[in-house]
Steps between C-alpha positions, in 0.01 A plus 500: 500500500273512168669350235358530121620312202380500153172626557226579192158624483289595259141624520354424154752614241658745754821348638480672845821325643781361230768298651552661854779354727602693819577436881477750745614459864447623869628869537398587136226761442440435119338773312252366206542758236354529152193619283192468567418151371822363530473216682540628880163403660526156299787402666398587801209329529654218381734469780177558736335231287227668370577438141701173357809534289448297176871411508754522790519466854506756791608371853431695842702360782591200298137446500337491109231732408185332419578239689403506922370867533677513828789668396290834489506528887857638415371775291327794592331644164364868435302527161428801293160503556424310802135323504273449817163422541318836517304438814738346729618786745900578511581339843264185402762476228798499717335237704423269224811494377669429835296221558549340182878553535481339885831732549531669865770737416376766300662818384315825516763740433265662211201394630605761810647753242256502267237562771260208384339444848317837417325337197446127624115574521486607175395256197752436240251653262540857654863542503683744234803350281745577702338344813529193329826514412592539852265236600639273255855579540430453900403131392805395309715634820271329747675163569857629464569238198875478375375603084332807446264568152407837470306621184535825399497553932458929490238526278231679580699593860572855609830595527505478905335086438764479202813570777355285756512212249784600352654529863378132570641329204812652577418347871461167360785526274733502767352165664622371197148407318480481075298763418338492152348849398307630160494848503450790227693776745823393473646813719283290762716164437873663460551519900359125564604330198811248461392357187336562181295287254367642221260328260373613187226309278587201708852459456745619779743743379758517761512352878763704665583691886470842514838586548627303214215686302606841624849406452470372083284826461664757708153615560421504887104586446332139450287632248788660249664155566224270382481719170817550408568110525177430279605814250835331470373159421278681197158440643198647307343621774291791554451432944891488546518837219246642723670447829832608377383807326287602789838393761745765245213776570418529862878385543604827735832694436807351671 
């Protein structure tokens, strides 16, 4: 379904993307995984569009990137930090976007869950963090598309919000969507994630299914995984020493 090959970026004299190939498929929730400034957001938002590859090529649906923007009606997106104009009240939102997107099925699943209808009189401007996280992650679920993009999707949530979502990707998941997901808490990917890609200063490390992952490792915990594959391969890296030292300490008795 999205389809990446040889794909570079570079911002200045930062290469943010070096030579990225990769294809992932229907039924595949992909967990993004790496430092901060690795490359995640970059890639995503150049299969969205929003930034162009200096090299390379990235197809969704056989359609090219950069090319007829129509291919995004397949792709429901959820950023980090999602944007709206300040005055425009929550249910004018939901409206807009419906009418721009001339779709009559809709779904409302989180819309209903996250009880939404209680704020739709309410300008964007007023809502806390995690309000807009729900409104935004509402949005990207709204028009049932067949690729999910969800950017870092629980922060900011409460843990109730963080099951409900976690609950609907797991929904979604089994309608066989591709699910792409960048997320800091990996204990909140290891029950929804098939694969893992993990980037680090713009080069991708390793593109490999969880099971095979948990199997080469013998570590079930995603996190403990993840390090002890980079720790083998002799990275310098103080985010994957981090992770693994903090995984050995709150690791509980067996």
């Amino acid at each position: 379904m999205i389809r990446i090959e040889q794909v570079y970026k570079r911002f200045r004299k930062l290469q943010v993307l070096n030579n990225i190939s990769a294809r992932f498929d229907e039924g595949q929730v992909v967990a993004l995984i790496g430092p901060n400034g690795s490359g995640k957001t970059t890639l995503i938002k150049s299969i969205l569009g929003m930034v162009r590859p200096d090299k390379g090529t990235i197809h969704v649906h056989n359609q090219p990137v950069n090319g007829d923007p129509a291919y995004r009606q397949f792709i429901g997106y959820m950023p980090q930090i999602g944007r709206y104009p300040d005055n425009m009240r929550v249910g004018e939102l939901f409206e807009m976007i419906k009418k721009i997107r001339h779709q009559e099925q809709t779904d409302e699943d989180l819309l209903r869950q996250f009880d939404l209808p209680s704020v739709y009189q309410k300008p964007m401007r007023t809502l806390s963090g995690g309000t807009r996280q729900k409104v935004s992650a509402a949005l990207a679920f709204l028009f049932n598309p067949p690729v999910l993009i969800l950017d870092e999707p629980t922060a900011g949530l409460d843990p109730l919000s963080t099951e409900i979502l976690k609950e609907k990707i797991i929904t979604e998941k089994k309608k066989n969507k591709l699910i792409l997901i960048t997320s800091h808490v990996l204990s909140d990917l290891e029950e929804i994630t098939t694969h893992i890609l993990y980037l680090q200063e713009g080069n991708m490390q390793f593109f490999k299914d969880l099971a095979s992952l948990q199997e080469e490792t013998g570590e079930i915990r995603l996190s403990k995984a993840i390090a002890r594959v980079m720790r083998g391969q002799e990275t310098n890296n103080q985010w994957i020493d981090r992770l693994f030292a903090l995984e050995t300490k709150n690791e509980s008795p067996r």
